[in-house]
PyMOL Python script that loads the backbone (N, CA, C, O; Angstrom):
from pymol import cmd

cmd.read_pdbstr("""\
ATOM      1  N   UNK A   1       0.840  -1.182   0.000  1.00  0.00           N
ATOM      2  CA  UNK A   1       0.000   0.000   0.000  1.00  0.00           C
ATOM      3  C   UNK A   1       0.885   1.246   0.000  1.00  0.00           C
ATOM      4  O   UNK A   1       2.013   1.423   0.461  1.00  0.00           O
ATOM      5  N   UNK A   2      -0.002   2.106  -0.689  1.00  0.00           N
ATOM      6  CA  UNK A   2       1.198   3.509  -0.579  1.00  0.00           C
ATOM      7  C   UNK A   2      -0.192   4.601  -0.323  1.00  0.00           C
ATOM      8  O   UNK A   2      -1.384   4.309  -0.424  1.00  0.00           O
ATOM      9  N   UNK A   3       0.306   5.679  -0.033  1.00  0.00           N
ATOM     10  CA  UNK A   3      -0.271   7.231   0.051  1.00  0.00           C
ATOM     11  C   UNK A   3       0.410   8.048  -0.042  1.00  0.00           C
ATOM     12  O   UNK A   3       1.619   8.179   0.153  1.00  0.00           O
ATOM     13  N   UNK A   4      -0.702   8.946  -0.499  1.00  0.00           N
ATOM     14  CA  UNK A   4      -0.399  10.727  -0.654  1.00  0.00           C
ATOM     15  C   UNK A   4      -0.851  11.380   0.070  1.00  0.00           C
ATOM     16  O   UNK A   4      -1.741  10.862   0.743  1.00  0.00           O
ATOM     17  N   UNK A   5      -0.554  12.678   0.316  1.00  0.00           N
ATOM     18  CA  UNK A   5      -1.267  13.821   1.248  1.00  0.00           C
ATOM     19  C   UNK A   5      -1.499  14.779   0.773  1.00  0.00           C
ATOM     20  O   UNK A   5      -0.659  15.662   0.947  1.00  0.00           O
ATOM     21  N   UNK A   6      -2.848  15.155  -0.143  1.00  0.00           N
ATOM     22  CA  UNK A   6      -2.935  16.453  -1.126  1.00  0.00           C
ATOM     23  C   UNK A   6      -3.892  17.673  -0.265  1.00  0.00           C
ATOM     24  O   UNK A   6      -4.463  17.505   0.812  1.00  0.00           O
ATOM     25  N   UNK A   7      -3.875  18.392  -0.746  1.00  0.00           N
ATOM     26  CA  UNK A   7      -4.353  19.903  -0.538  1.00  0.00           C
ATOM     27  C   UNK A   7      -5.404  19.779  -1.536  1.00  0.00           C
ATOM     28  O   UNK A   7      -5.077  19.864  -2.720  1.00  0.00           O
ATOM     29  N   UNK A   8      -6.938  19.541  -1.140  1.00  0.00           N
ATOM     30  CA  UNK A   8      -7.723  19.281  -2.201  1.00  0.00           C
ATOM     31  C   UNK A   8      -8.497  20.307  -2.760  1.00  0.00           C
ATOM     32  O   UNK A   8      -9.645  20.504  -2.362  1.00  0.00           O
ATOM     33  N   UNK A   9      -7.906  21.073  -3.768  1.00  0.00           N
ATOM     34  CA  UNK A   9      -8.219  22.026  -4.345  1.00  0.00           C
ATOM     35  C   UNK A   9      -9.344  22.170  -5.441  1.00  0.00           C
ATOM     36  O   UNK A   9      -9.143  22.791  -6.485  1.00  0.00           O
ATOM     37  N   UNK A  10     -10.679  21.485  -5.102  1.00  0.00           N
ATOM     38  CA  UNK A  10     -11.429  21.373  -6.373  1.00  0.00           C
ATOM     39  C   UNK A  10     -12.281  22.635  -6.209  1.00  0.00           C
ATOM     40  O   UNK A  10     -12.722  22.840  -5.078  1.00  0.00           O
ATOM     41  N   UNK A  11     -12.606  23.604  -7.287  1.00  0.00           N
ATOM     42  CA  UNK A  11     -13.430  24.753  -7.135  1.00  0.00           C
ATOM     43  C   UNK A  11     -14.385  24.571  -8.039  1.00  0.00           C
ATOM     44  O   UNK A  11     -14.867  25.542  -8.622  1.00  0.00           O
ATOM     45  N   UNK A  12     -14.854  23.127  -8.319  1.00  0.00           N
ATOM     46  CA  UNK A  12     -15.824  22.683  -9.468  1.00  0.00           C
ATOM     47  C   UNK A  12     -16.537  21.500  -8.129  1.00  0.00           C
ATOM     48  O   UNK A  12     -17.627  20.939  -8.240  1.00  0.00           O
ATOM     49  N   UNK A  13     -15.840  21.394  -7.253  1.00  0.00           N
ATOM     50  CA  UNK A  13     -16.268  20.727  -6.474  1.00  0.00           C
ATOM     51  C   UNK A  13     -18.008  20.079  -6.143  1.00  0.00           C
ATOM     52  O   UNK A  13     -18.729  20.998  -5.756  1.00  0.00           O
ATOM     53  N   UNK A  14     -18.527  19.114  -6.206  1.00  0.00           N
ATOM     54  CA  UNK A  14     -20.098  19.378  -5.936  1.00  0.00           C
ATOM     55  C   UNK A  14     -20.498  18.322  -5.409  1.00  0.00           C
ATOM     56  O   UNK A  14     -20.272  17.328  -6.100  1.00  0.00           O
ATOM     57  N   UNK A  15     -21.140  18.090  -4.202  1.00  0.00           N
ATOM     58  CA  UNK A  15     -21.337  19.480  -3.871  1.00  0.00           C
ATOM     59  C   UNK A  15     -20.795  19.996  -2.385  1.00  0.00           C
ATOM     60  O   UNK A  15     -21.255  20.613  -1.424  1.00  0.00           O
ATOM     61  N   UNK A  16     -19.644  19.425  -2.742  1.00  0.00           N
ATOM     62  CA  UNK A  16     -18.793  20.054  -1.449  1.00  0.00           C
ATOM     63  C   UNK A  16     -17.145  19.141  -1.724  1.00  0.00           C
ATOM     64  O   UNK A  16     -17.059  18.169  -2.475  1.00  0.00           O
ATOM     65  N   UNK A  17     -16.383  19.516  -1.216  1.00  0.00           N
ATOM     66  CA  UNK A  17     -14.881  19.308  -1.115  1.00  0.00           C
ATOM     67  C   UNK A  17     -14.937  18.123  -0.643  1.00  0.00           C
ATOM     68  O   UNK A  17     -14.328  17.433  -1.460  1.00  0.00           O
ATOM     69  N   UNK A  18     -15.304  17.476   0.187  1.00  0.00           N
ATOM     70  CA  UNK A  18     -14.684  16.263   0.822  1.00  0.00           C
ATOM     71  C   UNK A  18     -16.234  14.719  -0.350  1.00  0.00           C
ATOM     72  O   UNK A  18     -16.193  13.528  -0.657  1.00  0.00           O
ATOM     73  N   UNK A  19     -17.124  15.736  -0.504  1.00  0.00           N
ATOM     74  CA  UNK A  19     -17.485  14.579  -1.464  1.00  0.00           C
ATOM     75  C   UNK A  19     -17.270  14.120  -2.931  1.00  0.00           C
ATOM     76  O   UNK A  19     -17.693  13.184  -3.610  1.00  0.00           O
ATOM     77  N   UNK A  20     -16.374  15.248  -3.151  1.00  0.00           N
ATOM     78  CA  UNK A  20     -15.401  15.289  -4.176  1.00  0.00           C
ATOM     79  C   UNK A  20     -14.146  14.389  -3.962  1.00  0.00           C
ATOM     80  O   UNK A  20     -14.066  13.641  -4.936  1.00  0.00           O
ATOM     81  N   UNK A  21     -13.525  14.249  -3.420  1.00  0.00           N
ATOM     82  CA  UNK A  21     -12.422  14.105  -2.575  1.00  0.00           C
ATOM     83  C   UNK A  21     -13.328  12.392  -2.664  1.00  0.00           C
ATOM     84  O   UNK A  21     -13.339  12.297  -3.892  1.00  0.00           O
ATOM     85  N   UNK A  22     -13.745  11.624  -2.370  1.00  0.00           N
ATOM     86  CA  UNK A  22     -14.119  10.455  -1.727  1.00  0.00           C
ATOM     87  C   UNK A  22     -14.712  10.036  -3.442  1.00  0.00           C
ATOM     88  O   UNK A  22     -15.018   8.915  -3.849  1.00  0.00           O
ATOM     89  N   UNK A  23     -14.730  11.159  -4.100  1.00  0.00           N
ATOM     90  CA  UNK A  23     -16.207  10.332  -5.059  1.00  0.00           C
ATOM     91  C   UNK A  23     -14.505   9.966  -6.281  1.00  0.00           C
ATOM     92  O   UNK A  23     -14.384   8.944  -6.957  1.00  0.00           O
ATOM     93  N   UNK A  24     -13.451  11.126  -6.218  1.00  0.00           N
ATOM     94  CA  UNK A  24     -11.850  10.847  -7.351  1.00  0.00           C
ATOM     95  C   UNK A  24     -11.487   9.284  -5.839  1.00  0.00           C
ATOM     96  O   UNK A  24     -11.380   8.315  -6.590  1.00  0.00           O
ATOM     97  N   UNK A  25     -11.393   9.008  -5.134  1.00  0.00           N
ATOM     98  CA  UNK A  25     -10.959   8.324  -3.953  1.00  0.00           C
ATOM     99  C   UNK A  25     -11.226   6.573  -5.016  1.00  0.00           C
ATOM    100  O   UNK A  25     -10.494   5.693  -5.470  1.00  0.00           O
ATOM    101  N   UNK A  26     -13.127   6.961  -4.963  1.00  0.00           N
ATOM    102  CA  UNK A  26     -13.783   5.545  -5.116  1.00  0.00           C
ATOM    103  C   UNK A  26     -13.090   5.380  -6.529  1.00  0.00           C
ATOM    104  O   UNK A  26     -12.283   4.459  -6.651  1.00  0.00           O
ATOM    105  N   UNK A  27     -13.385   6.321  -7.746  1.00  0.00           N
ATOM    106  CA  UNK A  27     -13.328   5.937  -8.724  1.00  0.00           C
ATOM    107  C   UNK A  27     -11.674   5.463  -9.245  1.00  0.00           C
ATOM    108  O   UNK A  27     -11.491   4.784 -10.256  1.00  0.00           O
ATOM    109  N   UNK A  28     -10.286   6.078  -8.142  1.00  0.00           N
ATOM    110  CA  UNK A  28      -9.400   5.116  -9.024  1.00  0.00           C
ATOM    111  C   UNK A  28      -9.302   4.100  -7.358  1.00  0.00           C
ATOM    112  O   UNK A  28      -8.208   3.825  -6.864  1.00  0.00           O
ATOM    113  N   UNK A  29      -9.876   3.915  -7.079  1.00  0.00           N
ATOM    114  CA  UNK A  29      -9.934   2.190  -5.658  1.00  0.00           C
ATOM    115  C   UNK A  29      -8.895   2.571  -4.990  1.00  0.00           C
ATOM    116  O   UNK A  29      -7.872   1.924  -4.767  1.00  0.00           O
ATOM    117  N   UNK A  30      -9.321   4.262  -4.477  1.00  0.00           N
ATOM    118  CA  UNK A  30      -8.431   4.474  -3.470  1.00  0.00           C
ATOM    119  C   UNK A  30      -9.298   4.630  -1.820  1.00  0.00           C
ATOM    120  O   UNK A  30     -10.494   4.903  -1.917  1.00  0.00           O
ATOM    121  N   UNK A  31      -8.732   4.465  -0.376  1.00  0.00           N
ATOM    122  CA  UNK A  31      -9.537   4.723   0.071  1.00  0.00           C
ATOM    123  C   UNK A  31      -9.232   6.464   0.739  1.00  0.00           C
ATOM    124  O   UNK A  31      -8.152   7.019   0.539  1.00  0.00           O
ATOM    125  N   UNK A  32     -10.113   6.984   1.346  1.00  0.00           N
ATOM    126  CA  UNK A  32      -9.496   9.101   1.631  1.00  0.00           C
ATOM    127  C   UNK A  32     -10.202   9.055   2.937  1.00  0.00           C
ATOM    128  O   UNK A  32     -11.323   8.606   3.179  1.00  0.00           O
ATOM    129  N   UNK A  33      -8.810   9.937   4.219  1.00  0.00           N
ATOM    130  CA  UNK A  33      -9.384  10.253   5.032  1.00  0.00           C
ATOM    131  C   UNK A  33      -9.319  12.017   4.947  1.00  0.00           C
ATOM    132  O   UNK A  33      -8.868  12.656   3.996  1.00  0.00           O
ATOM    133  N   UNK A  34      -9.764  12.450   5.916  1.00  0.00           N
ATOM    134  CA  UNK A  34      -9.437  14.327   6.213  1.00  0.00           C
ATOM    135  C   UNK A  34      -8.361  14.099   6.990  1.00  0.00           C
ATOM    136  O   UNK A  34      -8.554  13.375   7.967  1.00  0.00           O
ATOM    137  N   UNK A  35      -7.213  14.552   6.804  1.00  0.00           N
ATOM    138  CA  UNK A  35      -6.451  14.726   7.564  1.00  0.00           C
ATOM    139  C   UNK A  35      -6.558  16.260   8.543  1.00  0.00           C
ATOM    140  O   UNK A  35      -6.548  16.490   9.752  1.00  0.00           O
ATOM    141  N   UNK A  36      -6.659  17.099   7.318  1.00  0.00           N
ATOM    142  CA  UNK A  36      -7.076  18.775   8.470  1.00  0.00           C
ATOM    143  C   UNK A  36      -8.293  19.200   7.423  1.00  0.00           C
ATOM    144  O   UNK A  36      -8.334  18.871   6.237  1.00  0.00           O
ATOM    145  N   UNK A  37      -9.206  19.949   8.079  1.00  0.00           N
ATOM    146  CA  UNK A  37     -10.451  20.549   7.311  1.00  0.00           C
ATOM    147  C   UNK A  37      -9.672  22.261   6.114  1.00  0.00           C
ATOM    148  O   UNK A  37     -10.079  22.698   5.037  1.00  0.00           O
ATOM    149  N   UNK A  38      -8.650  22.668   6.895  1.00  0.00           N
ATOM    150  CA  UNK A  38      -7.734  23.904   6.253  1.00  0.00           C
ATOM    151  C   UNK A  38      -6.579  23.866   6.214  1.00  0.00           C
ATOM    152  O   UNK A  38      -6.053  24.617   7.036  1.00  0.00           O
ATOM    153  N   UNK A  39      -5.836  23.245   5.534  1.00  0.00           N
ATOM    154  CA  UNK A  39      -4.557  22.948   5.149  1.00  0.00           C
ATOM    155  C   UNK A  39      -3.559  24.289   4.813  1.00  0.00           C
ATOM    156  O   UNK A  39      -4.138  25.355   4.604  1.00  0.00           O
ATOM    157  N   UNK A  40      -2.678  24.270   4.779  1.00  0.00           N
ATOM    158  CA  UNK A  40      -1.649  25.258   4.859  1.00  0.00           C
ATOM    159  C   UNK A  40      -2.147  26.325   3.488  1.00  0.00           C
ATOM    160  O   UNK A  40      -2.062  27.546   3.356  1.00  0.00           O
ATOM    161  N   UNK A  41      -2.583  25.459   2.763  1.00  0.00           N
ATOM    162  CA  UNK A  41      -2.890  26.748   1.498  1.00  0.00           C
ATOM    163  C   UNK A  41      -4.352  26.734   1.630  1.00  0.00           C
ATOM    164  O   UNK A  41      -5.062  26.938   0.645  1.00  0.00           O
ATOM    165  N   UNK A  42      -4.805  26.520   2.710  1.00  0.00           N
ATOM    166  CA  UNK A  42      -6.446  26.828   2.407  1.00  0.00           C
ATOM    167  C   UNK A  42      -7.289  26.086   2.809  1.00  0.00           C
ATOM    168  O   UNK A  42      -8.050  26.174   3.772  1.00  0.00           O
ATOM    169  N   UNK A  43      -7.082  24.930   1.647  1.00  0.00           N
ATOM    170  CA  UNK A  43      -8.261  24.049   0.981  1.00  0.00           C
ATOM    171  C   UNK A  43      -8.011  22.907   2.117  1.00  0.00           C
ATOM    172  O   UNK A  43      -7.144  23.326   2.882  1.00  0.00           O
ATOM    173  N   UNK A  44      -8.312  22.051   2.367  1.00  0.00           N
ATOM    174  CA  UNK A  44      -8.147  20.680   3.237  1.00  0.00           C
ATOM    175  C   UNK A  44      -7.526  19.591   2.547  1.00  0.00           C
ATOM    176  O   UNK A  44      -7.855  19.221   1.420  1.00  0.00           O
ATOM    177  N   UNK A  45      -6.427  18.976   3.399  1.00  0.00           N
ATOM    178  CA  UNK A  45      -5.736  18.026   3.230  1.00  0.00           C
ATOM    179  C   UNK A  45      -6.635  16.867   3.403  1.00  0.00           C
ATOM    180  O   UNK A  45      -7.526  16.785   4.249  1.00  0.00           O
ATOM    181  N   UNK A  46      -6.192  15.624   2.170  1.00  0.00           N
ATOM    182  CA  UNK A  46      -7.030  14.162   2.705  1.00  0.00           C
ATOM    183  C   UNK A  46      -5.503  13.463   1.974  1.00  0.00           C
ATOM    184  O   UNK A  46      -4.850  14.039   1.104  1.00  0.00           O
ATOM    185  N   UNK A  47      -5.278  12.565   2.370  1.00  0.00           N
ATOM    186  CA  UNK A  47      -4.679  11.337   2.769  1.00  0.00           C
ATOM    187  C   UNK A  47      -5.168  10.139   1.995  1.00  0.00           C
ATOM    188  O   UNK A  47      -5.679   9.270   2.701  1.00  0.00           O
ATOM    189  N   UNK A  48      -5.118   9.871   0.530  1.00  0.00           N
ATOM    190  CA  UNK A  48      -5.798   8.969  -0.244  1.00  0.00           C
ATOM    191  C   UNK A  48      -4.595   7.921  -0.134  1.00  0.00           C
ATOM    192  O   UNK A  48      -3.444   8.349  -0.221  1.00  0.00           O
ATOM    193  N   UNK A  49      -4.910   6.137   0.112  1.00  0.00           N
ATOM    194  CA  UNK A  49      -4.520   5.364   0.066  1.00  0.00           C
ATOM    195  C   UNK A  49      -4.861   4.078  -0.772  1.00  0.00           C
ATOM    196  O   UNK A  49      -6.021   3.823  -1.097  1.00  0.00           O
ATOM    197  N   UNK A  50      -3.728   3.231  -1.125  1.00  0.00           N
ATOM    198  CA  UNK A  50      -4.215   2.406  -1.913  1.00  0.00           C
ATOM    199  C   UNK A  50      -2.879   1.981  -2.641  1.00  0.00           C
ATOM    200  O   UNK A  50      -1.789   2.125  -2.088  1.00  0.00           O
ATOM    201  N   UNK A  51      -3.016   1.446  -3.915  1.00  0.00           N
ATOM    202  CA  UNK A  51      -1.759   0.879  -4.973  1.00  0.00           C
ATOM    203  C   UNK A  51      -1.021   2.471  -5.542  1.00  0.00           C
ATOM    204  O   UNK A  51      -1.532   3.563  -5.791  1.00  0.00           O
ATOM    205  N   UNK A  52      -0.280   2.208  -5.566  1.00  0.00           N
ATOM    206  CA  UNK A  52       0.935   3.110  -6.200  1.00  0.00           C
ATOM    207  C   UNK A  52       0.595   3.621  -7.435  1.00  0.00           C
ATOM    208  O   UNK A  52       0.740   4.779  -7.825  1.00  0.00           O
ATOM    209  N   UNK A  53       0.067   2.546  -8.102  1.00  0.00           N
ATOM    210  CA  UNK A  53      -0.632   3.290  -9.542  1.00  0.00           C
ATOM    211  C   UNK A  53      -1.727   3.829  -9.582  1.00  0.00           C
ATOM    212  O   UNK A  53      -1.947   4.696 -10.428  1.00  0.00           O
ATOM    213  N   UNK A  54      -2.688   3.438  -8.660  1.00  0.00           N
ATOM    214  CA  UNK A  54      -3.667   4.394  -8.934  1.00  0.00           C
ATOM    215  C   UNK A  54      -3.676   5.522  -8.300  1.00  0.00           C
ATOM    216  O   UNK A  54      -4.481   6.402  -8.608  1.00  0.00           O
ATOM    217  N   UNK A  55      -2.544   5.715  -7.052  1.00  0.00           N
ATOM    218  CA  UNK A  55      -2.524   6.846  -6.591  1.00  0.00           C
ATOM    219  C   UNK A  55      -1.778   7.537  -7.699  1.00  0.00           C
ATOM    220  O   UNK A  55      -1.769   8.761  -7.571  1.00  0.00           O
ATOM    221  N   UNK A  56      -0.999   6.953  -9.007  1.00  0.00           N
ATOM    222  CA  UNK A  56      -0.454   8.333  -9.766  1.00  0.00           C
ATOM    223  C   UNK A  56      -1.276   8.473 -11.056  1.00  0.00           C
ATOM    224  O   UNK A  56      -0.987   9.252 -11.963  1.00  0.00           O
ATOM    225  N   UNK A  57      -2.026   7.881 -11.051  1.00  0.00           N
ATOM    226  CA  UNK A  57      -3.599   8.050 -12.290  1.00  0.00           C
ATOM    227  C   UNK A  57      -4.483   9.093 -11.043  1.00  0.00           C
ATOM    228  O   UNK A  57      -4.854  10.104 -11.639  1.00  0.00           O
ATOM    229  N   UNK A  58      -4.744   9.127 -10.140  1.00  0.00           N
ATOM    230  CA  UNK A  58      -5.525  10.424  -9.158  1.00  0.00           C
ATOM    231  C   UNK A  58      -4.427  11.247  -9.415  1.00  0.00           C
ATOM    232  O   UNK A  58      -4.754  12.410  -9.653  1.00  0.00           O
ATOM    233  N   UNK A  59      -3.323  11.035  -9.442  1.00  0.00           N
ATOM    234  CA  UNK A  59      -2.461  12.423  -9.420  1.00  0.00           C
ATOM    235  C   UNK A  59      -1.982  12.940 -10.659  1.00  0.00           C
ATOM    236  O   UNK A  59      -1.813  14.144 -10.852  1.00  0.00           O
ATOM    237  N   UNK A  60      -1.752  12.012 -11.536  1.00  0.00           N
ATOM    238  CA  UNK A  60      -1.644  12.726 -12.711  1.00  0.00           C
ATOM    239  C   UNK A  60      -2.893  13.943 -13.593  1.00  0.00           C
ATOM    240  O   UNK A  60      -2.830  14.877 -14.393  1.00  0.00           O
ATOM    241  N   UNK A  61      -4.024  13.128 -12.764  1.00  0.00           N
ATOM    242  CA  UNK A  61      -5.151  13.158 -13.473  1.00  0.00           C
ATOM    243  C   UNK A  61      -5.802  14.430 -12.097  1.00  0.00           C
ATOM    244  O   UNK A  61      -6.999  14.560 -12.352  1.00  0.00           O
ATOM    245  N   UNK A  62      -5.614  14.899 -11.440  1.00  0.00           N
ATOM    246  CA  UNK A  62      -5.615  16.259 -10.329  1.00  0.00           C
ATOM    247  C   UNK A  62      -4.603  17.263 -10.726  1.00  0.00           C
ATOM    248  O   UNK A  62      -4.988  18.427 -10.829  1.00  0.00           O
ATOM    249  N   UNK A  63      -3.681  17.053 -10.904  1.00  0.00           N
ATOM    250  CA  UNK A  63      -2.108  18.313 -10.669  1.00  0.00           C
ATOM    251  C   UNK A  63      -2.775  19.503 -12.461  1.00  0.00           C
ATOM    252  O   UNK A  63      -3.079  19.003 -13.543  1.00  0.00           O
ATOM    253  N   UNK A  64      -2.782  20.231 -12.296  1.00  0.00           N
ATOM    254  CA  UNK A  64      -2.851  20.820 -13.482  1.00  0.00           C
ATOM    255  C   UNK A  64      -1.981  20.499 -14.501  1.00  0.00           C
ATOM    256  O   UNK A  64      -2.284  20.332 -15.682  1.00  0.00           O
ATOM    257  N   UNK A  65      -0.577  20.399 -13.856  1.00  0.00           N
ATOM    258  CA  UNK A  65       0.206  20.303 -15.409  1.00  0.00           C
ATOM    259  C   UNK A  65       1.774  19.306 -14.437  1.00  0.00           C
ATOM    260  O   UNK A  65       2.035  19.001 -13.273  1.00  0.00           O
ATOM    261  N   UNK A  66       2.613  19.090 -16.215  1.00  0.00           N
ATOM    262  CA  UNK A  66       3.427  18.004 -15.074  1.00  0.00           C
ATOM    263  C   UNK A  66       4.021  18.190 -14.180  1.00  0.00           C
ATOM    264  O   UNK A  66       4.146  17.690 -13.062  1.00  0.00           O
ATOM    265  N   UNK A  67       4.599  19.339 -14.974  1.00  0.00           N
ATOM    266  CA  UNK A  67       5.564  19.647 -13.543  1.00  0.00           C
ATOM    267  C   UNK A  67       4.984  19.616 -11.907  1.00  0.00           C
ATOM    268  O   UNK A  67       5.682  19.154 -11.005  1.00  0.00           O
ATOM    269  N   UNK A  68       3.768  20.110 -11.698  1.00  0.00           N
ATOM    270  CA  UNK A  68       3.385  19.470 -11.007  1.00  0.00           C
ATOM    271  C   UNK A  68       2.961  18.051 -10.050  1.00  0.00           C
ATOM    272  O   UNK A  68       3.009  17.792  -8.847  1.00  0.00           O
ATOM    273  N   UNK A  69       2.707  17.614 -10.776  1.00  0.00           N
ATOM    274  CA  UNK A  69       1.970  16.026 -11.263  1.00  0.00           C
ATOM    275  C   UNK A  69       3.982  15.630 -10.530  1.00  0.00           C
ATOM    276  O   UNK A  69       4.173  15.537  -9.318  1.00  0.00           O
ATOM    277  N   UNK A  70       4.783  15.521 -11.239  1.00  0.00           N
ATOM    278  CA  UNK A  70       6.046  15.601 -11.274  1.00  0.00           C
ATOM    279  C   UNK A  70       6.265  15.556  -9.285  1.00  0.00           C
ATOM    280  O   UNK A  70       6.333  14.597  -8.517  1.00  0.00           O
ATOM    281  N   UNK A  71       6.313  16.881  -9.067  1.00  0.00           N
ATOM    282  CA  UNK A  71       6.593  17.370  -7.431  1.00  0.00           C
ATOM    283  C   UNK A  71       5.935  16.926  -6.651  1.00  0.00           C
ATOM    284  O   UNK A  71       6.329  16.685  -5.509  1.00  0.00           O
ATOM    285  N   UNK A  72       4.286  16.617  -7.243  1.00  0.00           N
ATOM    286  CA  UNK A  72       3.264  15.880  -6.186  1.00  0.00           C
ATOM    287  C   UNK A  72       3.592  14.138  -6.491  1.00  0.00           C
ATOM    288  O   UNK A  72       3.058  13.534  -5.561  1.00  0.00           O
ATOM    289  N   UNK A  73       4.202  13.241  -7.353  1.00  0.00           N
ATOM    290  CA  UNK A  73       4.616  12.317  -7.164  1.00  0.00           C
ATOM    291  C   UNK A  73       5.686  11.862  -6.433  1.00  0.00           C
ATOM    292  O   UNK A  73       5.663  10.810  -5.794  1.00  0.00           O
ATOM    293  N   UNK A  74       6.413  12.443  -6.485  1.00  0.00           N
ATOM    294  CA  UNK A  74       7.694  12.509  -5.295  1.00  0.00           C
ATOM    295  C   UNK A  74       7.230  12.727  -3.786  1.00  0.00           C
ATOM    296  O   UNK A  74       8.050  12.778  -2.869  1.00  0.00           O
ATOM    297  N   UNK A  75       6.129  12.827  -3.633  1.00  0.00           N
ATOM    298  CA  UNK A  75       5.432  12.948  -2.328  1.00  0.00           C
ATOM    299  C   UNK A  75       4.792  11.281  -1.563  1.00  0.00           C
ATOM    300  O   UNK A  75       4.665  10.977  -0.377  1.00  0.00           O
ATOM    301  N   UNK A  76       4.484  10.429  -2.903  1.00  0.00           N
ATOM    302  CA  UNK A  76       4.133   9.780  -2.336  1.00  0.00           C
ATOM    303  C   UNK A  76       4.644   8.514  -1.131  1.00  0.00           C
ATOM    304  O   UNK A  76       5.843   8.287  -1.294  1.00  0.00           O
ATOM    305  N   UNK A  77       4.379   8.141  -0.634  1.00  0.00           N
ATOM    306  CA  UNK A  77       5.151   7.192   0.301  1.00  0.00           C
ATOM    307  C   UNK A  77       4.444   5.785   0.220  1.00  0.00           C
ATOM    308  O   UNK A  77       3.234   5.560   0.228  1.00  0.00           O
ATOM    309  N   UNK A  78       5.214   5.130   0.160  1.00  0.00           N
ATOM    310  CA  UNK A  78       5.290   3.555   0.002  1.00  0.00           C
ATOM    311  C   UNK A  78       5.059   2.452   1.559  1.00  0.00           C
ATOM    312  O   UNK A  78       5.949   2.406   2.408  1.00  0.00           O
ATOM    313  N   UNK A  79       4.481   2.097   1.622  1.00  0.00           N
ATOM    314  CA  UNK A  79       4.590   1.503   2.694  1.00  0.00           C
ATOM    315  C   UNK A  79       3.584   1.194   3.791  1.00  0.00           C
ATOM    316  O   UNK A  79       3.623   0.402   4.733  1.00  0.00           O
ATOM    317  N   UNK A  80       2.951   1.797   3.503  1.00  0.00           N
ATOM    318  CA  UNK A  80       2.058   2.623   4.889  1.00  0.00           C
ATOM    319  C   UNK A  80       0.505   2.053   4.627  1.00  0.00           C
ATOM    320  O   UNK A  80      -0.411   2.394   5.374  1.00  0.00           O
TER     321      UNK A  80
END
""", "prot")
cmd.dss("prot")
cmd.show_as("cartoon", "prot")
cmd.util.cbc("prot")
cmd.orient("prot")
């Protein structure tokens, strides 16, 4: 199992952030907790867990662009 810890930034969100957050979670068979409701830039951190690949199909498929995608993959942790 591996995870990430994102800053969930959806402003298309609907109809709210964390059921957003659970509904990208189900669809690549990850599972998401809240880690904080206001995370350092704002938005709330969740903690999506699961296989390594589908956490980088949620992340490729979240980060706007690669370089991003890029910096937020290097985040993830293995193990856990």
């Amino acid at each position: 199992m591996a995870s990430i810890e994102l800053d969930w930034a959806d402003e298309d969100a609907n109809p709210d952030l964390e059921t957003s957050g659970r509904r990208a979670a189900a669809h690549y068979g990850l599972t998401m907790e809240v880690i904080t409701e206001k995370g350092p830039g704002g938005w709330p951190v969740y903690r999506f867990t699961g296989q390594r690949l589908n956490i980088v199909h949620l992340v490729c498929d979240y980060a706007p662009d690669a370089g991003e995608a890029e910096e937020l993959l290097a985040t993830i942790k293995d193990g856990e």
